[in-house]
C-alpha positions in Angstrom: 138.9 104.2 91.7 135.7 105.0 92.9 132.4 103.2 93.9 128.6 103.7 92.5 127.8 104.5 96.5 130.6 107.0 96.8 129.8 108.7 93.3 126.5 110.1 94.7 127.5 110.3 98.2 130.5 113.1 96.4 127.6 114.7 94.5 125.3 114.9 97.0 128.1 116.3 99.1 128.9 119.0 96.4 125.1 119.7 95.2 125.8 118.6 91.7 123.3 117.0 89.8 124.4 114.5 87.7 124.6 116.0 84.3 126.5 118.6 86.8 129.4 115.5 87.2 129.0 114.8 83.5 130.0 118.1 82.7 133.0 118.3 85.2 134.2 115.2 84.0 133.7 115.1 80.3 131.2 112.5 80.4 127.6 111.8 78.6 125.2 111.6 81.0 124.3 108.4 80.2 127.6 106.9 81.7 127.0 109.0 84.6 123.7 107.6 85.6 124.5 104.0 84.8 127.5 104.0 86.7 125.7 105.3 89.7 122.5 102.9 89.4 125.3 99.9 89.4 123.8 99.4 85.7 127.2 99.5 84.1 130.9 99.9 85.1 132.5 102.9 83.3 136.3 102.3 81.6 139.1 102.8 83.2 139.8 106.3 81.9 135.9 107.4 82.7 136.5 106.1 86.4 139.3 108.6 86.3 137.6 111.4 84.7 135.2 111.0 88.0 137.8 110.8 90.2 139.6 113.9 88.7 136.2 116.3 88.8 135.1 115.5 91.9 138.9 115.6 93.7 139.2 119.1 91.7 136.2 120.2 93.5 137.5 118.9 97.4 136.6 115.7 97.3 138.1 112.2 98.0 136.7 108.7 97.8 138.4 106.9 100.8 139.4 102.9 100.8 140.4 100.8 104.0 141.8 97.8 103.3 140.4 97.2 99.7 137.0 98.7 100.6 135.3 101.5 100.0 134.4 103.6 103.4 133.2 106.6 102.4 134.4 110.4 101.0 136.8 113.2 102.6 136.4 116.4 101.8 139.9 118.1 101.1 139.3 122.1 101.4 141.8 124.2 99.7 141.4 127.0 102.6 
């Protein structure tokens, strides 16, 4: 999955706004932003839509042990 933290960390890393991840992922922006101000937890299949936009565009949220560490950015080169 992916945390609140890593959610803007990935867009701030791409320079998407947030209605820029809404649109990637299919989303209203309404479950963007209360995902990312820990407000709500999106379903399962909107955690993935998230997951799937940002990793199309390079980028990785990265676990250790359980937890959450950060984002990798995968390039395509």
């Amino acid at each position: 999955m992916i945390t609140s933290g890593q959610c803007r960390a990935a867009r701030a890393w791409l320079g998407w706004s947030q209605n820029d991840l809404a649109k990637a992922s299919g989303l209203t922006i309404g479950t963007v932003v209360n995902f990312e101000r820990d407000q709500s937890i999106p379903r399962s299949r909107s955690m993935n839509e998230i997951v799937r936009a940002i990793g199309i565009a390079g980028i990785r949220p990265v676990f250790q042990g359980g937890r959450a560490i950060g984002i990798i950015s995968e390039s395509r080169e």
